[in-house]
N, C-alpha and C positions, 0 to 999 in steps of 0.2 A: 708512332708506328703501331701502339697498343691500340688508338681509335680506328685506326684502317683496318685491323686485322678483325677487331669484331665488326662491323660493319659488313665487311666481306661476308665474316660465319653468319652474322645474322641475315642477311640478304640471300644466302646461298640455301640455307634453311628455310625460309619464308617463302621462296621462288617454287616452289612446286605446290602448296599448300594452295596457293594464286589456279593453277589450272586446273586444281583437281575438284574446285568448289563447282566449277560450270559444267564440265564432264561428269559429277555427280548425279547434277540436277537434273538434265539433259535424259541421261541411264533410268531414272526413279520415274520420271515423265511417258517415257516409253513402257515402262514395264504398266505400269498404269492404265494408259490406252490400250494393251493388250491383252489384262486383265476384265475391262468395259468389255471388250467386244466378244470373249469369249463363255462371258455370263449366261447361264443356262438357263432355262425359265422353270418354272417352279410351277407343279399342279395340287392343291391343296384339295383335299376333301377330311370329311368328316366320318371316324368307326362307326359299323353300324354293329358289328360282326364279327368276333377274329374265330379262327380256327389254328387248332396247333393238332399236326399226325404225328403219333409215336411212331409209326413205320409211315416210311415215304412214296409217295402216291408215285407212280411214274406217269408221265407225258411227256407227246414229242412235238417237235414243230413237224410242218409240211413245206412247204415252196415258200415260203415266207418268213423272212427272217424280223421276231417282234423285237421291240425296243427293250431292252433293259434298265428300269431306275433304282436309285438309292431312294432308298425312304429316312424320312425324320419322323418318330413316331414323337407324338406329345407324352410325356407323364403324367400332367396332371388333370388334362385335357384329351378329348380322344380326336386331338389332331392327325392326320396322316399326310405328310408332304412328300412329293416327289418330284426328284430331281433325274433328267435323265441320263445314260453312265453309258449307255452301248446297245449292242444287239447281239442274238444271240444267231446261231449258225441255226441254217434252214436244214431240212432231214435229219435232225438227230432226240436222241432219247435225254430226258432231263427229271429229275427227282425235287418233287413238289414239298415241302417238309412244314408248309403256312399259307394260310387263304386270310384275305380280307374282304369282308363285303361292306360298301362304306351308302354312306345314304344321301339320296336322292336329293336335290335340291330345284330351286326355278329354274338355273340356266343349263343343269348336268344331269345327267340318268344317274341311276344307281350302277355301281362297276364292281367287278370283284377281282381283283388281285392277288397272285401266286407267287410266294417265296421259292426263287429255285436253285436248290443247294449251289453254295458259292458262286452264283452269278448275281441275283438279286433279284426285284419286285418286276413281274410282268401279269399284264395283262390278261386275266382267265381265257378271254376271248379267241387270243392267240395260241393257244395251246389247245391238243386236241388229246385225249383220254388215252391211254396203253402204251404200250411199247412201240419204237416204230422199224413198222417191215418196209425193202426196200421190194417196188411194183416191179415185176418182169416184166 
């Protein structure tokens, strides 16, 4: 009666252990695939330039809303990577407080990029000088 009873507990304990191993694998699989496909692509350039303003320059967009990226700056290298994070709203005023001008290579122009307080790295290009008024 003592063999039947463990048998039982061990079986009864063992039995879930059994389906939880393929439903793990399964879970870990998918998240994976989901991770691939939402990999961002990376734009690598080289410092040529930083600038830092004690007071913050203002600029606004126009009809166009630019991309906003994260950067990775190198330490001990003057790497500049960017990763792209969002966009920012079209017609409104934004405070510039870092510029990068990075250099020129065979396949890329030279770019220069603007820190803008608590959004992140955009594009000079896209940003236009002053405040912005709304056209009557």
């Amino acid at each position: 009666m003592k063999k039947m009873t463990k048998l039982v507990s061990v079986v009864a304990l063992a039995l879930p252990l059994a389906f939880a191993t393929p439903l793990a694998a399964s879970a870990s699989t998918q998240a994976t695939q989901t991770t691939q496909a939402t990999k961002a692509k990376k734009y690598s350039y080289t410092i040529k330039k930083s600038y830092f303003y004690k007071k913050a320059k203002t600029y606004h967009t126009k009809d166009a809303s630019p991309t906003v990226y994260k950067a990775a700056i190198g330490a001990d290298t003057s790497s500049f990577v960017l990763t792209k994070k969002g966009k920012l709203k079209s017609a409104t005023t934004y405070y510039v407080t870092k510029a990068v001008k990075t250099d020129a290579t065979k396949t890329k122009k030279s770019k220069t990029f603007f820190y803008v307080k608590g959004h992140g790295w955009v594009a000079a290009s896209a940003l236009t000088a002053g405040q912005f008024k709304q056209a009557d």
